[in-house]
C-alpha positions in Angstrom: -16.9 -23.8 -5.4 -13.8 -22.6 -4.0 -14.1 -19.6 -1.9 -11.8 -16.1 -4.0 -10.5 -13.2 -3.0 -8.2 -10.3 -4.5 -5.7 -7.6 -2.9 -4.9 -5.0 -5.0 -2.0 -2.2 -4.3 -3.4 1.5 -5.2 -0.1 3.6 -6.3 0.4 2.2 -9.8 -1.9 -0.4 -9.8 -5.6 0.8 -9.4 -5.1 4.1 -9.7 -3.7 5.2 -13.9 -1.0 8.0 -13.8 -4.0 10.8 -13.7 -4.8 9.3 -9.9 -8.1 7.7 -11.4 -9.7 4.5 -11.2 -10.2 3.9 -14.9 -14.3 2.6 -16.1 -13.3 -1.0 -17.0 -11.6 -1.4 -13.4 -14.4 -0.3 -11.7 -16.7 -2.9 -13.8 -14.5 -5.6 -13.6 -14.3 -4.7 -9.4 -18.4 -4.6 -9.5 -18.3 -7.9 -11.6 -16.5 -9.4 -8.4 -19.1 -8.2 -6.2 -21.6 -9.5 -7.9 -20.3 -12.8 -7.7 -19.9 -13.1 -4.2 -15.6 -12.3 -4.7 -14.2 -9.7 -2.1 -12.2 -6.8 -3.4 -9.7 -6.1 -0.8 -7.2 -3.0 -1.1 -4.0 -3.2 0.0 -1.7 0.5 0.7 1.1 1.5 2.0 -1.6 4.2 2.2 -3.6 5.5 5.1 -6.7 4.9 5.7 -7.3 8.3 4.8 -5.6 8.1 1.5 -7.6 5.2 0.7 -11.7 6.0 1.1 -11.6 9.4 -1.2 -11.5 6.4 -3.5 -14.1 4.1 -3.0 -16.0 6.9 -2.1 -15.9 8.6 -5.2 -16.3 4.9 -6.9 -19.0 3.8 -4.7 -16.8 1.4 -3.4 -17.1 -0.6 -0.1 -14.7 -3.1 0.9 -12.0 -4.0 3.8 -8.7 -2.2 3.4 -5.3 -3.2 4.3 -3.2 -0.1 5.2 0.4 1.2 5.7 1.4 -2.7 3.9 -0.4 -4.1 6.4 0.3 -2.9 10.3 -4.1 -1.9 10.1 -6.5 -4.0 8.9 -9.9 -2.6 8.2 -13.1 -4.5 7.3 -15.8 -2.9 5.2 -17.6 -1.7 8.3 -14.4 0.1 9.3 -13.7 -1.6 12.4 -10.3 -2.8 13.6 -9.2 -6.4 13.0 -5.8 -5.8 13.6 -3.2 -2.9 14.6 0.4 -3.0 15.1 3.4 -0.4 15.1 6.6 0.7 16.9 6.8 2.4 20.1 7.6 6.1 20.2 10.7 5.8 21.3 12.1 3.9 18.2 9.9 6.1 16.0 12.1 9.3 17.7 15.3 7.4 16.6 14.3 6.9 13.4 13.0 10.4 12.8 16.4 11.8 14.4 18.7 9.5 12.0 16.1 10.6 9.2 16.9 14.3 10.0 20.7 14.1 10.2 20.4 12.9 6.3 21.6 15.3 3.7 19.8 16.1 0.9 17.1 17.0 3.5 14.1 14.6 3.5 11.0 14.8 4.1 9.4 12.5 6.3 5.8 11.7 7.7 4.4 9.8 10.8 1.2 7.8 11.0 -0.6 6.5 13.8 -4.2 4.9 13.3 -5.4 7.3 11.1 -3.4 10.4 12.1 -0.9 11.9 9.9 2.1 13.9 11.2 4.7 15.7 9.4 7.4 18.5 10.6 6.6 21.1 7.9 3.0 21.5 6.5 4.2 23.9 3.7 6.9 21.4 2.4 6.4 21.4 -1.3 6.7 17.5 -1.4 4.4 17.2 1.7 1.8 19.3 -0.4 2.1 17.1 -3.4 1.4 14.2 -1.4 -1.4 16.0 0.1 -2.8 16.5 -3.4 -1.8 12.6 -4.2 -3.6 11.1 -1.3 -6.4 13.8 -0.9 -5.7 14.1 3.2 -4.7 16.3 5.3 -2.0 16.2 7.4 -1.1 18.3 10.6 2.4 19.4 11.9 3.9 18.0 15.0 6.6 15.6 16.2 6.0 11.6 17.6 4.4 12.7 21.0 1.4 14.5 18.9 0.5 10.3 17.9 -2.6 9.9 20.8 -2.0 6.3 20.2 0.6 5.1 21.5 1.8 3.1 18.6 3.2 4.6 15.0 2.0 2.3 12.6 4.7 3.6 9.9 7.2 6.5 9.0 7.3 7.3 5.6 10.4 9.4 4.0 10.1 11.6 0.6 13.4 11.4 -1.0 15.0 13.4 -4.0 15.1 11.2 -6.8 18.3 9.1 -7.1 19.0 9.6 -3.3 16.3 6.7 -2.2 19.1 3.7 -2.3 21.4 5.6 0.2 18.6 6.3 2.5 17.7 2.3 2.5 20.3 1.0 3.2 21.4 3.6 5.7 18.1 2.9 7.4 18.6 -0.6 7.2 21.7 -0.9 8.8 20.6 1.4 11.7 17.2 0.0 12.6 17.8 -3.8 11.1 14.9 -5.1 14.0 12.5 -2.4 11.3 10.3 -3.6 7.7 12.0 -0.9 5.2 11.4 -0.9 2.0 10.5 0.6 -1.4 7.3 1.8 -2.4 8.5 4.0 -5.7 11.2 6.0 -6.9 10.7 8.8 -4.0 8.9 6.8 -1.4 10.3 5.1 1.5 8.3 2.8 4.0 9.4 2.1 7.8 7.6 -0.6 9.9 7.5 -2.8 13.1 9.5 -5.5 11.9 7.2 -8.6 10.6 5.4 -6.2 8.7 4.3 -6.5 5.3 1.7 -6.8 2.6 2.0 -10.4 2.5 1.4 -11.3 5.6 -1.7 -9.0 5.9 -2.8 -11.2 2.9 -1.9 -14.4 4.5 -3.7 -12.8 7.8 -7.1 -12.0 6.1 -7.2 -15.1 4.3 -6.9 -17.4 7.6 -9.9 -15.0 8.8 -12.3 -15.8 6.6 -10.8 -19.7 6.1 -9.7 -19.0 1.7 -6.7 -20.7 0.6 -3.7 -17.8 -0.4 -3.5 -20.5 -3.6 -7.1 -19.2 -4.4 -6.5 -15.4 -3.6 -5.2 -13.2 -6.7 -2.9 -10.1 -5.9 -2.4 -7.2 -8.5 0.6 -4.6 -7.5 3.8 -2.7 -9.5 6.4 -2.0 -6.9 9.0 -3.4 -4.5 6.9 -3.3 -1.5 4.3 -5.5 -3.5 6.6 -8.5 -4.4 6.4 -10.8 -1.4 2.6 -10.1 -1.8 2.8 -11.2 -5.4 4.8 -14.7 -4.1 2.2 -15.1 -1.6 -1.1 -15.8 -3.6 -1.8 -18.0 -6.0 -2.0 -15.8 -9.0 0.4 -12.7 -8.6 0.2 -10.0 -11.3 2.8 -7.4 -11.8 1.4 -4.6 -13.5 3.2 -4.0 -17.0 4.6 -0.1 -15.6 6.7 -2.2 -13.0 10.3 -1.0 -12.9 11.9 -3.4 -15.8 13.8 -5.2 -12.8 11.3 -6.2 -11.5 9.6 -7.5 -14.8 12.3 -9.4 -15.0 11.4 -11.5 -11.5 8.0 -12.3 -12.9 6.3 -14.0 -15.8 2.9 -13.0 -14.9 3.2 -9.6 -16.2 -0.4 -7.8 -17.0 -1.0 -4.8 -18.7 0.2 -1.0 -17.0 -2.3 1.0 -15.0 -3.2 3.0 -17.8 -4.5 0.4 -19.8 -6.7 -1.3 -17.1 -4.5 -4.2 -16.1 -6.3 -5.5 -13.4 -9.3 -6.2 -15.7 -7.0 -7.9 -18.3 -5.6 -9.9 -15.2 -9.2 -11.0 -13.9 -10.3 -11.7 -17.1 -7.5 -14.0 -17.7 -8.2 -15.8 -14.8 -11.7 -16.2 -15.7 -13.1 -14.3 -12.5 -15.3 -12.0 -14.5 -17.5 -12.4 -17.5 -16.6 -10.7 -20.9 -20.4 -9.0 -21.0 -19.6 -7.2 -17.8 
């Protein structure tokens, strides 16, 4: 039998709009373990965003964080780390600053997470998102000497000029999209698909047998990647209109509907 695997993005994908990983996902994600399948997440999340989760699921599986600059297997240890150097992380930050509206922005190295302001409303609610904690400071409080990603909070609408202001600026960077609000820097190179393609050369699986569930931008080339790429049905409609794999929305348990599709779990699970 061919050796399977699935990545699946959290934000919008296994977590419903109430932050929750609905019953039928978590059976379908036990079905896979039971035969054999690894679950693998895959977050523009820390890695301290991401094991509240399979914690309170009774999850344990490797996790693929900040779109892929740290790869984690299911023991927790390293398999592979990559950021930007402090000095291009300062840049950044001072170009983000200079930026009006204000935004918020967020540093993470490893699995620290800095921000400028810990009583920033929009800090808090991602606080409250994630369920971490973050502490205040500036690029030299990273111990490592790498930032794996800087993430900016932007007022709604405002998200496009931020882009492509970034983009032009720091065009050697991975920038991209990860909602309305949320903005992703990386080392250039960076990306969930080629933490996918990375893992699967690992442990010798074909990407054509590997199955990928996400709903945003920084999710697409992830998608492409795999052999069966399914974009959740509350993807922004542009997007829906890239991809005919459409399953249903993260309220309604689309993973499950996906893998059942595909055959991967039993319908007495």
């Amino acid at each position: 039998m061919k050796k399977r695997i699935v990545f699946s993005d959290v934000d919008g994908t296994l977590l419903n709009s109430r932050h929750q990983v609905t019953a039928l996902t978590q059976e379908a994600i036990r079905g896979l373990e039971e035969q054999g399948i690894p679950f693998v997440i895959v977050s523009a999340r820390s890695p301290s965003g991401i094991y509240p989760i399979l914690q309170e699921c009774g999850f344990r599986c490797p996790i693929i964080a900040y779109s892929g600059a740290l790869i984690l297997d299911e023991s927790k240890q390293v398999l592979f780390h990559r950021g930007m150097d402090k000095k291009r992380a300062g840049e950044i930050i001072e170009v983000i600053e200079g930026m009006e509206p204000e935004i918020s922005w967020s540093i993470y190295s490893l699995d620290e997470w800095i921000v400028k302001d810990k009583t920033d409303p929009k800090i808090l609610r991602e606080e409250g998102i994630v369920k971490a904690e973050a502490i205040q400071g500036t690029v030299d409080t990273a111990r490592d000497g790498q930032i794996n990603k800087i993430l900016c909070i932007c007022d709604p609408g405002r998200i496009l000029e931020a882009e492509q202001k970034l983009k032009a600026g720091f065009p050697e960077c991975s920038i991209v999209k990860s909602s309305d609000i949320l903005l992703e820097i990386m080392e250039n190179g960076i990306n969930k698909a080629a933490a996918v393609r990375m893992l699967c050369s690992l442990w010798d699986i074909q990407t054509e047998n590997a199955a990928a569930f996400g709903d945003h931008y920084n999710d697409v080339e992830m998608l492409e990647t795999v052999g069966h790429g399914f974009l959740m049905g509350n993807a922004p409609e542009e997007l829906k209109c890239q991809f005919s794999n459409i399953t249903r929305d993260h309220d309604h348990d689309g993973i499950y509907h996906g893998l059942m599709e595909l055959g991967w779990i039993g319908h007495n699970i």
